[in-house]
PyMOL commands that place a pseudoatom at each C-alpha (Angstrom):
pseudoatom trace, name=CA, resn=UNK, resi=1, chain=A, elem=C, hetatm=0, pos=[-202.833, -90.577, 3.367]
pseudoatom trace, name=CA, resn=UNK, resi=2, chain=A, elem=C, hetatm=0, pos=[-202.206, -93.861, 2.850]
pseudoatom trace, name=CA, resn=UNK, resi=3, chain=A, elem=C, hetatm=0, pos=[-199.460, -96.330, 4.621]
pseudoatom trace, name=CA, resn=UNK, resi=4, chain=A, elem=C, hetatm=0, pos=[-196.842, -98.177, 2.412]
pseudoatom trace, name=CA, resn=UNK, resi=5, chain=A, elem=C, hetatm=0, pos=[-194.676, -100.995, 3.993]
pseudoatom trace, name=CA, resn=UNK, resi=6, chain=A, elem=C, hetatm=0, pos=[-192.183, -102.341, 1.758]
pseudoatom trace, name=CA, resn=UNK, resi=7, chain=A, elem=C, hetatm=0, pos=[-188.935, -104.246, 1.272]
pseudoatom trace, name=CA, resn=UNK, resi=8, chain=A, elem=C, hetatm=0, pos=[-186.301, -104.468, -1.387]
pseudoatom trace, name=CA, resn=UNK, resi=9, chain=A, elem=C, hetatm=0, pos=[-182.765, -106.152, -0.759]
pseudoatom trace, name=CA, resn=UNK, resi=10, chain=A, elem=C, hetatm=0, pos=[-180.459, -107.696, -1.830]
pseudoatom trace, name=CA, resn=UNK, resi=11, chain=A, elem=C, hetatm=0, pos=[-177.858, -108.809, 0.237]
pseudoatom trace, name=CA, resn=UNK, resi=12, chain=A, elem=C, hetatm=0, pos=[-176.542, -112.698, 1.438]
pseudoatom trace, name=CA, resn=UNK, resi=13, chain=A, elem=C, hetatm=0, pos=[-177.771, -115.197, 4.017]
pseudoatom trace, name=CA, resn=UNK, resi=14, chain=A, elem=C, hetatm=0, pos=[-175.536, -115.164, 7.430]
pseudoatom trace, name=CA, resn=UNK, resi=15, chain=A, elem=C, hetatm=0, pos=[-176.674, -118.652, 7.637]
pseudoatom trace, name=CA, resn=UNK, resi=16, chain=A, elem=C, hetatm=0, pos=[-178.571, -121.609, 6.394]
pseudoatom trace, name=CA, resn=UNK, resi=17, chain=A, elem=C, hetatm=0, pos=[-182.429, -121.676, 6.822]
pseudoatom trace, name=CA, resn=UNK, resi=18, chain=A, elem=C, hetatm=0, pos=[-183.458, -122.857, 9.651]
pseudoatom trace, name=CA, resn=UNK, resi=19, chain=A, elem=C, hetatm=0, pos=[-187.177, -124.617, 8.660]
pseudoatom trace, name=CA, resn=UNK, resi=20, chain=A, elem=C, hetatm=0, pos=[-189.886, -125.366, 11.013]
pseudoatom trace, name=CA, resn=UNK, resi=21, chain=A, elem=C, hetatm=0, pos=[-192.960, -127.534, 9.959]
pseudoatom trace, name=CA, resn=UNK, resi=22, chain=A, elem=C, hetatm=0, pos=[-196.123, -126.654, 12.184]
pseudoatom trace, name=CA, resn=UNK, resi=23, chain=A, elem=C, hetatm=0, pos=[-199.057, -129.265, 12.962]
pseudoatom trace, name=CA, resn=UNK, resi=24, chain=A, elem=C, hetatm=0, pos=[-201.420, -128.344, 10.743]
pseudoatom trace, name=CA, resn=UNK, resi=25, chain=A, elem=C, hetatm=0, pos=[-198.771, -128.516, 7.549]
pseudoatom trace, name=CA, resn=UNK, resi=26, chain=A, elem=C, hetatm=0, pos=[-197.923, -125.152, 7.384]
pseudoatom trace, name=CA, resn=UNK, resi=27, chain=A, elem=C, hetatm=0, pos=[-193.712, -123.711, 7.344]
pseudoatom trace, name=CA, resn=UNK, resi=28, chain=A, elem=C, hetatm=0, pos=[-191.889, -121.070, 7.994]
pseudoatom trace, name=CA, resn=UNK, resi=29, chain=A, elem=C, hetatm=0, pos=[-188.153, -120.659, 7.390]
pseudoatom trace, name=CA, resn=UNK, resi=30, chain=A, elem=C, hetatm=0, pos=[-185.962, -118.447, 9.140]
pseudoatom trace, name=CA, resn=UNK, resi=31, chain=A, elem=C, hetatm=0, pos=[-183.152, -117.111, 7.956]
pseudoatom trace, name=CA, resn=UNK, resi=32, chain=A, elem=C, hetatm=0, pos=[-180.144, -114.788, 8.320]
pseudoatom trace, name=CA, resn=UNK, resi=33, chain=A, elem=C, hetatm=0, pos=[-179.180, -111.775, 6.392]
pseudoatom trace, name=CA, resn=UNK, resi=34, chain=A, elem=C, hetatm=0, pos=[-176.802, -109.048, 5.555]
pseudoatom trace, name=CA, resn=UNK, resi=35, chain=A, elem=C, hetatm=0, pos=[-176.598, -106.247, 3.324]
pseudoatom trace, name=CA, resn=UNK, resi=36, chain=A, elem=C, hetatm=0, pos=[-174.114, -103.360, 3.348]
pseudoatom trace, name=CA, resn=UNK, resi=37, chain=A, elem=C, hetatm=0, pos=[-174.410, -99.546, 3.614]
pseudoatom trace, name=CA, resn=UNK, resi=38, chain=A, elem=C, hetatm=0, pos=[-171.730, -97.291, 2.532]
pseudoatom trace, name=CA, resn=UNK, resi=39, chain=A, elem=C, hetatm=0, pos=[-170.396, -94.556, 3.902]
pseudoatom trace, name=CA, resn=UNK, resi=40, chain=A, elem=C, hetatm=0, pos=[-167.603, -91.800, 4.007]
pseudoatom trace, name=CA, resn=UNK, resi=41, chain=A, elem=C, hetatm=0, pos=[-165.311, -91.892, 7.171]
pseudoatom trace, name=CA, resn=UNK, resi=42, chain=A, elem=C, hetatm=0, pos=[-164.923, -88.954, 8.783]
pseudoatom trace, name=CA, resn=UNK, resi=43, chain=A, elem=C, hetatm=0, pos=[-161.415, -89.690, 10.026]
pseudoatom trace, name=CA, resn=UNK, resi=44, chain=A, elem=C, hetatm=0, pos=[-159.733, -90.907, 6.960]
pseudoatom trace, name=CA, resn=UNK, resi=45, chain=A, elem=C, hetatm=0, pos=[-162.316, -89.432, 3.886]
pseudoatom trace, name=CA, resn=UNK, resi=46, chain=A, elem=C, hetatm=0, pos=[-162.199, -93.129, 2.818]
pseudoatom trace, name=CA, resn=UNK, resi=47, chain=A, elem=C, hetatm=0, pos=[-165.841, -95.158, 1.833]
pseudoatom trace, name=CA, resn=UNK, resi=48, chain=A, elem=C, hetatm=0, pos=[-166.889, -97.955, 3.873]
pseudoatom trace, name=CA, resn=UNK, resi=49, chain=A, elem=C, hetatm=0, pos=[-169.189, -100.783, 3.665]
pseudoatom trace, name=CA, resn=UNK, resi=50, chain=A, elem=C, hetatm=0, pos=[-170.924, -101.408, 6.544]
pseudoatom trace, name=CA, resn=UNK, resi=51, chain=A, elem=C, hetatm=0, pos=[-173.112, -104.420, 7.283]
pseudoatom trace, name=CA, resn=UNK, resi=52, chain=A, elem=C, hetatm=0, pos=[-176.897, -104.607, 8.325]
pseudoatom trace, name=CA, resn=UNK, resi=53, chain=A, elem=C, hetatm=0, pos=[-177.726, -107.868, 9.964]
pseudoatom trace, name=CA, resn=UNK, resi=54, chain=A, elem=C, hetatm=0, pos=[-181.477, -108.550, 9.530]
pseudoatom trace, name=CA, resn=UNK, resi=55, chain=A, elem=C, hetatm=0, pos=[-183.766, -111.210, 10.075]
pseudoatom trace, name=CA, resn=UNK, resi=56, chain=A, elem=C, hetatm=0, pos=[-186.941, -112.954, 7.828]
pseudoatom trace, name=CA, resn=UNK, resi=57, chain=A, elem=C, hetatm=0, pos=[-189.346, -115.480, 7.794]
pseudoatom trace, name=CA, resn=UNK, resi=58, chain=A, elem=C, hetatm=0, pos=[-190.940, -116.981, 4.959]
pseudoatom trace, name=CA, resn=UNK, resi=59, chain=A, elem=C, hetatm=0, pos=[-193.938, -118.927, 4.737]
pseudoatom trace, name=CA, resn=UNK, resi=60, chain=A, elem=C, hetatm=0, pos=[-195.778, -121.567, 2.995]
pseudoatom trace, name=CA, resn=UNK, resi=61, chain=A, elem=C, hetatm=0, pos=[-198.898, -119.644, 3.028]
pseudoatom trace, name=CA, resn=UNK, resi=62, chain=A, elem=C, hetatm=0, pos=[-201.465, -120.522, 0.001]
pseudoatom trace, name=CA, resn=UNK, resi=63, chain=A, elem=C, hetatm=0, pos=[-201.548, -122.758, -2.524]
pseudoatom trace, name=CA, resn=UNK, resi=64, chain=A, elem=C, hetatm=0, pos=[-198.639, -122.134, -5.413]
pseudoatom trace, name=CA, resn=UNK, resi=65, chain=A, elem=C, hetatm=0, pos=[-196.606, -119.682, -2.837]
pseudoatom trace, name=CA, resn=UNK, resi=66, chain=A, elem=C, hetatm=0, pos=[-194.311, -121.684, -1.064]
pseudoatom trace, name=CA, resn=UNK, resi=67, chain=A, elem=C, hetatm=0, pos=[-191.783, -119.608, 0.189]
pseudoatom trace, name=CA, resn=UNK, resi=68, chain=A, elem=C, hetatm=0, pos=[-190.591, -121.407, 2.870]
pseudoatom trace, name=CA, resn=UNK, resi=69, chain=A, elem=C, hetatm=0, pos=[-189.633, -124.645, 0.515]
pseudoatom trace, name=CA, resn=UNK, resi=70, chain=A, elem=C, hetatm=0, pos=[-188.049, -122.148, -1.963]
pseudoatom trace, name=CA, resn=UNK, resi=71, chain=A, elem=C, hetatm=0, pos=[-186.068, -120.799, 0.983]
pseudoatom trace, name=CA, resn=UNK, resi=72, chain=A, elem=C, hetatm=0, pos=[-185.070, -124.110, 1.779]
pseudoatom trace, name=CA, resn=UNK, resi=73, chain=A, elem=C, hetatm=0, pos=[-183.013, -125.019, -0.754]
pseudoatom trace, name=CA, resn=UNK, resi=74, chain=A, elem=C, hetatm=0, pos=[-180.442, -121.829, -0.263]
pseudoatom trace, name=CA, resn=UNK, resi=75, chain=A, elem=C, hetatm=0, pos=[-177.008, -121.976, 1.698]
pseudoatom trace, name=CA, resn=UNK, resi=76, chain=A, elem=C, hetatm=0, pos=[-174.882, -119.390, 3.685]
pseudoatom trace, name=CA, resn=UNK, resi=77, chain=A, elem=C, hetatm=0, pos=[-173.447, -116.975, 1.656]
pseudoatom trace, name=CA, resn=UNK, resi=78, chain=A, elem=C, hetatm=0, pos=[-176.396, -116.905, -1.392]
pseudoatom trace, name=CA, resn=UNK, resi=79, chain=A, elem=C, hetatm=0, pos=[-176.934, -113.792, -2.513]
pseudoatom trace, name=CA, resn=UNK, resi=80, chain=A, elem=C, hetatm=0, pos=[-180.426, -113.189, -3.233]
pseudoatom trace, name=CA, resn=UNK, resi=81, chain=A, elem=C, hetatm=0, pos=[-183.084, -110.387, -4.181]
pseudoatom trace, name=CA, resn=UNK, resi=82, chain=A, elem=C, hetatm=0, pos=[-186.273, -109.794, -1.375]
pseudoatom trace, name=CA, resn=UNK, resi=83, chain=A, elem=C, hetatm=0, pos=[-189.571, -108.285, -1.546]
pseudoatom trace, name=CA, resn=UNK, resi=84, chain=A, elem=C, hetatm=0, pos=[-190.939, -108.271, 1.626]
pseudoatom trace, name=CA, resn=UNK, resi=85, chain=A, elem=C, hetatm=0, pos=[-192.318, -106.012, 4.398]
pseudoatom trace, name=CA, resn=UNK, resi=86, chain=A, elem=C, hetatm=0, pos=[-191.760, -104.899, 8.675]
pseudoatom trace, name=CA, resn=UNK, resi=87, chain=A, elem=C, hetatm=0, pos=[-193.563, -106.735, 11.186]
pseudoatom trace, name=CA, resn=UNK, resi=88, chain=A, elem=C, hetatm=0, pos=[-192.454, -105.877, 14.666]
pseudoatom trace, name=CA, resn=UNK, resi=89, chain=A, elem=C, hetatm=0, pos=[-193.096, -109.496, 16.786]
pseudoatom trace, name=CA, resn=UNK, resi=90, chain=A, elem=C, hetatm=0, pos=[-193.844, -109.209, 20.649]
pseudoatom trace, name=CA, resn=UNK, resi=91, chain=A, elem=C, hetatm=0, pos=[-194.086, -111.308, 23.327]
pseudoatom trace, name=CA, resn=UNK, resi=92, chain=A, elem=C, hetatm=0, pos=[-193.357, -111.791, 27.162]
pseudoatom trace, name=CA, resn=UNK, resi=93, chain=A, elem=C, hetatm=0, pos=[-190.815, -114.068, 28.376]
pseudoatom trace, name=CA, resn=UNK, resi=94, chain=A, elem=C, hetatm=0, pos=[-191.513, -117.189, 29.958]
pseudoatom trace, name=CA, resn=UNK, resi=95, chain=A, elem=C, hetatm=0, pos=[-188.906, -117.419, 32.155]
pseudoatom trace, name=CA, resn=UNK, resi=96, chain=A, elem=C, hetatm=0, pos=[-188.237, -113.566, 32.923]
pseudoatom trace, name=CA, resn=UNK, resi=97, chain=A, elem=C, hetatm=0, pos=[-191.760, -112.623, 32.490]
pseudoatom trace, name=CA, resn=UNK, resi=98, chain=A, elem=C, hetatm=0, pos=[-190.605, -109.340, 30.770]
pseudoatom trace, name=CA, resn=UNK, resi=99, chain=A, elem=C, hetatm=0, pos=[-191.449, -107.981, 27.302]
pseudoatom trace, name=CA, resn=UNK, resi=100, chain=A, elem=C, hetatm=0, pos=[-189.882, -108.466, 24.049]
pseudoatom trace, name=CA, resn=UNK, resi=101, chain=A, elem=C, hetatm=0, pos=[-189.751, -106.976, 20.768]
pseudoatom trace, name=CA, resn=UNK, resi=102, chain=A, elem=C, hetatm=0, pos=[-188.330, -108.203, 17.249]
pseudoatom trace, name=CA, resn=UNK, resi=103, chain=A, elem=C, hetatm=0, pos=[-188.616, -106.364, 14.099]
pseudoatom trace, name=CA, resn=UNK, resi=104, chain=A, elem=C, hetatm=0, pos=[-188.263, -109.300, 11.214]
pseudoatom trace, name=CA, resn=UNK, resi=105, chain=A, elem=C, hetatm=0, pos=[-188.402, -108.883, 7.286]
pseudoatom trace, name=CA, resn=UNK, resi=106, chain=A, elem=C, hetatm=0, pos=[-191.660, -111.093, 6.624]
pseudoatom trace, name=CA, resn=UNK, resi=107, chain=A, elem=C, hetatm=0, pos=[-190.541, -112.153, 2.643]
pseudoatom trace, name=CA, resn=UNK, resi=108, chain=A, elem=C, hetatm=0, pos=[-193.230, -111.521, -0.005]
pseudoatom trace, name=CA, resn=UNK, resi=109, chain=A, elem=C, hetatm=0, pos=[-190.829, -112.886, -2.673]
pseudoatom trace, name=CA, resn=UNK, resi=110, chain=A, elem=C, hetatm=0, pos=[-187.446, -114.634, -3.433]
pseudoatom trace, name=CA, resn=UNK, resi=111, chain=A, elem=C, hetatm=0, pos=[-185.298, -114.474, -6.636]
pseudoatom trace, name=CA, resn=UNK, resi=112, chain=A, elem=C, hetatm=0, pos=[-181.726, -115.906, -6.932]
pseudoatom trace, name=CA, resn=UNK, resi=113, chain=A, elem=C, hetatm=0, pos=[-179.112, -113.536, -8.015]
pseudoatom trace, name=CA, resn=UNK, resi=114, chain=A, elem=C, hetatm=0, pos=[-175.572, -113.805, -8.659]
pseudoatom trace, name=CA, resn=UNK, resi=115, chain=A, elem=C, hetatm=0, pos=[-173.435, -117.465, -8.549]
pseudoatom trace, name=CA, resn=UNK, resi=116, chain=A, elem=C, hetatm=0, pos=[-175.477, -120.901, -8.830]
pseudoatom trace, name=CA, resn=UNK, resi=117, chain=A, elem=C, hetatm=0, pos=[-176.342, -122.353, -5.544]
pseudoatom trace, name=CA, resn=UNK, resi=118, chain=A, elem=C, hetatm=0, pos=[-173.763, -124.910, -4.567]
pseudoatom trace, name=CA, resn=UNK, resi=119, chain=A, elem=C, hetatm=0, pos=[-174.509, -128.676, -5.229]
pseudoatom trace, name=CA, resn=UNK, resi=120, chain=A, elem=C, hetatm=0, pos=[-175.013, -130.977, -2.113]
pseudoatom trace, name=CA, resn=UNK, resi=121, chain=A, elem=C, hetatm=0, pos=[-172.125, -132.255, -0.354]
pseudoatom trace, name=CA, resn=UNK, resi=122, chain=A, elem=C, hetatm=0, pos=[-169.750, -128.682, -1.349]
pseudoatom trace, name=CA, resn=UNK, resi=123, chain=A, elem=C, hetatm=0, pos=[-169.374, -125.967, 0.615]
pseudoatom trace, name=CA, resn=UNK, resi=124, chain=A, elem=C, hetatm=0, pos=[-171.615, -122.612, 0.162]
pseudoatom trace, name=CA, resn=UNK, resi=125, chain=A, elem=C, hetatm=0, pos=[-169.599, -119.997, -1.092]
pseudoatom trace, name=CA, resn=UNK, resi=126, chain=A, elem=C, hetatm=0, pos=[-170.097, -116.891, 0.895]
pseudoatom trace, name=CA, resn=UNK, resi=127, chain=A, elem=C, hetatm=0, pos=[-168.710, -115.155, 4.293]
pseudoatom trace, name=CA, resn=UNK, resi=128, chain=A, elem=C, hetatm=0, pos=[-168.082, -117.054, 7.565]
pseudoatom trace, name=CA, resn=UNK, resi=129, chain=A, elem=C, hetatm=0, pos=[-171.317, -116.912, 10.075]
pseudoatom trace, name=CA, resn=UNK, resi=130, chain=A, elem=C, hetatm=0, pos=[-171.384, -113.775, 11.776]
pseudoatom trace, name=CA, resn=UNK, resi=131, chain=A, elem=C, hetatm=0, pos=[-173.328, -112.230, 14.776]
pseudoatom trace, name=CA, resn=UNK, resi=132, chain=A, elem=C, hetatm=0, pos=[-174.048, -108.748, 14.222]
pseudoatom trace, name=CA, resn=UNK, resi=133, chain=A, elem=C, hetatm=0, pos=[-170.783, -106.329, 15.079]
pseudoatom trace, name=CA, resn=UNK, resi=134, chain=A, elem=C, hetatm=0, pos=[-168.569, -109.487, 15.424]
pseudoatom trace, name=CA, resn=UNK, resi=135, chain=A, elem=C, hetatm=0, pos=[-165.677, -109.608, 12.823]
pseudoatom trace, name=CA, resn=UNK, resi=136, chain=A, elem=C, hetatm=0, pos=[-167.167, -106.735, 10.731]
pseudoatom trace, name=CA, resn=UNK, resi=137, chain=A, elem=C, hetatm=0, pos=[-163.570, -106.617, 8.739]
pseudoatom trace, name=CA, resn=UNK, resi=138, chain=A, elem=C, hetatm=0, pos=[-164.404, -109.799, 7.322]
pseudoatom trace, name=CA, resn=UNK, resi=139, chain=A, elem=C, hetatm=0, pos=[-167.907, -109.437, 7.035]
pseudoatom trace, name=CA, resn=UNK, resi=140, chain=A, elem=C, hetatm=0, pos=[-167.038, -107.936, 3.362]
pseudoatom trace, name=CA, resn=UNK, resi=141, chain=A, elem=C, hetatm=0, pos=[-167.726, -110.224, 0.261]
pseudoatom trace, name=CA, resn=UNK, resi=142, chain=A, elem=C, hetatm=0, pos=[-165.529, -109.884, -2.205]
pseudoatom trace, name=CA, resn=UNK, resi=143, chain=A, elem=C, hetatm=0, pos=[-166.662, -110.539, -6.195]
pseudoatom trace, name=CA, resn=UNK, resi=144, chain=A, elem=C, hetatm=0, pos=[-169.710, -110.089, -7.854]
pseudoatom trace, name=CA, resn=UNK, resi=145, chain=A, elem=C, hetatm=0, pos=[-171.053, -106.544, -7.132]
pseudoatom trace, name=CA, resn=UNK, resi=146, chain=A, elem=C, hetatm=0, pos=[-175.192, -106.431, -6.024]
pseudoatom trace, name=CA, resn=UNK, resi=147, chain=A, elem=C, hetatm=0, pos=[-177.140, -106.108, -9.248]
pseudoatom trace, name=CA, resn=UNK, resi=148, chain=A, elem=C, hetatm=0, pos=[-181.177, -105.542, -9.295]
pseudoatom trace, name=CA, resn=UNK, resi=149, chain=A, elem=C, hetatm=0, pos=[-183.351, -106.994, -11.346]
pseudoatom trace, name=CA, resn=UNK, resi=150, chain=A, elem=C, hetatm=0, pos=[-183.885, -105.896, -14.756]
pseudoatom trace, name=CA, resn=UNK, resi=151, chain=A, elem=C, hetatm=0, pos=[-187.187, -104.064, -15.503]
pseudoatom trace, name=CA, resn=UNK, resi=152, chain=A, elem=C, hetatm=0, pos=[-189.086, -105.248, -17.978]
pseudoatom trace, name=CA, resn=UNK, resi=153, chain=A, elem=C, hetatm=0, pos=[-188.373, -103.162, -21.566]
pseudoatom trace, name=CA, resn=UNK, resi=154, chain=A, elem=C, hetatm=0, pos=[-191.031, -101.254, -22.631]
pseudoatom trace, name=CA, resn=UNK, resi=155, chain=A, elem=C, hetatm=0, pos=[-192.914, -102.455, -25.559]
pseudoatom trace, name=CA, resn=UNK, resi=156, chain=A, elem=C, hetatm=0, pos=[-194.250, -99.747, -28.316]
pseudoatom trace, name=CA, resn=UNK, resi=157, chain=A, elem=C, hetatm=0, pos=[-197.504, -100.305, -30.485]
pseudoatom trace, name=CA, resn=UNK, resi=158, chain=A, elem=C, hetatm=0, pos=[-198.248, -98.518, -33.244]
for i in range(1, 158): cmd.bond("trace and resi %d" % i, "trace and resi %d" % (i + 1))
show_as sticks, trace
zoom trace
């Protein structure tokens, strides 16, 4: 049987890309996101939203596919829809010698959903920065609800 590693969000950056440009021209842009799960409490039969901090990389990898630039030009608080897959990313420490692990969305593709990025010199709409678990009651985003993209309508010949 075959393996299948795939990605589909949507959710809102914690933060603005962070872009690195490597010697030999190529980028990758790292950046912060959260979507919410929802769940019953136990304790009060209410439904909560609970966040999921994750985070990507995109790349400028060939020709025509430059995700990094693309992720660029977004701000804290975008929402946006993800197509991506898992990598886990391992290394040992330079100063402690020991060895780490980081599982990170690698992003296959990027489509802007919901309000239009904000011009340059206004804020980003969106929630404050958060690490994960800090200030989870404010963590919520209040507006638009997540929509997916629509599929494509089916087309009949005769």
């Amino acid at each position: 049987m075959g393996n299948l590693n795939k990605v589909m969000l949507i959710g809102r950056l914690t933060r603005d890309p962070e872009v690195t440009e490597f010697k030999n021209g190529g980028k990758v842009a790292n950046l912060g996101f959260a979507v919410h799960n929802v769940r019953k409490n136990a304790q009060t039969g209410e439904w909560e939203e609970t966040p999921v901090w994750l985070n990507m990389k995109a790349f400028n990898h060939e020709p025509g596919r430059k995700l990094a630039d693309l992720a660029a030009k977004l701000h804290k608080g975008r929402q946006v829809f993800v197509e991506g897959h898992l990598v886990l990313e391992q290394w040992d420490g330079k100063e402690d010698g020991k060895h780490h692990s980081k599982l990170f969305v690698y992003v296959d593709g990027i489509e802007f959903t919901g309000e239009k990025p904000a011009a340059e010199g206004e804020p980003a709409p969106g929630p404050a920065d958060h690490a994960p678990g800090e200030h989870v009651e404010d963590a919520g985003w209040p507006g638009e609800p997540a929509q997916a993209p629509r599929p494509a309508k089916a087309v009949r010949r005769k």
